[in-house]
N, C-alpha and C positions, 0 to 999 in steps of 0.2 A: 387402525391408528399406527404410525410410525416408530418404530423403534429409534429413542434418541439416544445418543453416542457418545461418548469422552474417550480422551487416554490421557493416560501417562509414562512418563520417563524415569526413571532414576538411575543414578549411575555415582558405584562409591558405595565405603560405608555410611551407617547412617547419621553419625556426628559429622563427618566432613563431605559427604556426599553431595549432591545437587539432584534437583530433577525439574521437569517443565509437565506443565499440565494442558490440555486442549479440547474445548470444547468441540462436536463435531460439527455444529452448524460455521465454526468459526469465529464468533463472536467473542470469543476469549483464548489468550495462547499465555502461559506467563511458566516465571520461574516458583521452584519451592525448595523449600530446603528444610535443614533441621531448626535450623537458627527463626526460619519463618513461622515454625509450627510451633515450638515451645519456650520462644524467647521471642526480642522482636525485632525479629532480621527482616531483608528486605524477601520481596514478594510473597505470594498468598501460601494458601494451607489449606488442606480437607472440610476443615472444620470451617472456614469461612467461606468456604461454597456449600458447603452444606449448610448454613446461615441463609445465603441468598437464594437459595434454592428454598429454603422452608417460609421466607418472605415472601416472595414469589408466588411460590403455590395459594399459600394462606389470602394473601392480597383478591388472588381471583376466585378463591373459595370463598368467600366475603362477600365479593362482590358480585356472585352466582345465586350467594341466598337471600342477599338484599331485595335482588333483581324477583328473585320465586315469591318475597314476601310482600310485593308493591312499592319497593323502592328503587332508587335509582341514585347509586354514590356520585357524587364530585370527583370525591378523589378519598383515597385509601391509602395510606402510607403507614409501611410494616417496617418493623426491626426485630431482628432476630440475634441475642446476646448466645452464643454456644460456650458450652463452658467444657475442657477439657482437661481431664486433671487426672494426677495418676491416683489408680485404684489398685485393691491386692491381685498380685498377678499383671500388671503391666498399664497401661493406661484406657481410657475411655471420654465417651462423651456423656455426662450425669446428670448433664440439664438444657434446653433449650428455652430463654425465657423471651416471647413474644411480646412486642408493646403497637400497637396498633391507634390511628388516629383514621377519625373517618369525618368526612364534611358529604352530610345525607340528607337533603332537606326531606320533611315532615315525615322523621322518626324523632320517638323519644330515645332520652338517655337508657330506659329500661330495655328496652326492644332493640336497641342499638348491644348493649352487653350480651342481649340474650342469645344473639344471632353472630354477637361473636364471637362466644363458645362453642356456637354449635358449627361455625368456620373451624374451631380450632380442630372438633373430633373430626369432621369433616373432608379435611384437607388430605387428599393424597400423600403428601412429604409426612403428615403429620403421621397418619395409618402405616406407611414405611418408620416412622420412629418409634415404634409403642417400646422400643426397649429403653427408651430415655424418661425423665420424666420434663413435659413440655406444662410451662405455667405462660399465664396472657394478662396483659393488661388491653384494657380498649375504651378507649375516650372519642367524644362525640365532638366532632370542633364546631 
């Protein structure tokens, strides 16, 4: 399997600073800053690529165990709310809350939650964050 890549930049202190971030496939290049990450200045933050990245994963964890339990999604649409907030000793991330919508013909509503939980523990991003606590919502469309 490939090892896949980022970087970043920063330059400055951390109130007035800037910096840019890059994915290695290319696919993303942008700026971040202080004002991005705990106010809401312009371009992205940690915390909302690490959002899209736990959508992402979850999305095709999902859709890996639909696939092992006889179904087959439409379509799967994740959001991932990251909540970032200062704690004692400096700041963190203390919640990751997942809301999931899925269009699966002949699943029930039951088997559709059941197997979305089991995406949640499942999920790669998700097993990289056990020091968070990650809660789901998942509805049947």
């Amino acid at each position: 399997m490939p090892v896949r890549k980022a970087e970043a930049t920063w330059k400055g202190d951390l109130p007035t600073g800037e910096g840019s971030m890059k994915l290695g496939s290319g696919a993303f290049e942008g700026p971040y800053s202080f004002k991005s990450r705990m106010q809401d200045g312009t371009g992205t933050n940690p915390e909302e690529l690490i959002g899209a990245a736990h959508a992402g994963c979850y999305s095709m964890a999902f859709a890996f165990m639909l696939s092992n339990a006889g179904f087959k999604a439409d379509s799967i649409h994740t959001k991932a709310d990251v909540k970032f907030e200062p704690v004692e000793g400096g700041f963190a991330i203390t919640g990751i809350h997942l809301t999931t919508e899925g269009v699966v013909p002949g699943i029930d509503a039951v088997k559709f939650e059941e197997i979305a939980k089991q995406a949640k523990e499942g999920c790669p991003v998700s097993k990289v964050l056990t020091g968070t606590t990650i809660t789901l919502d998942a509805k049947l469309v």
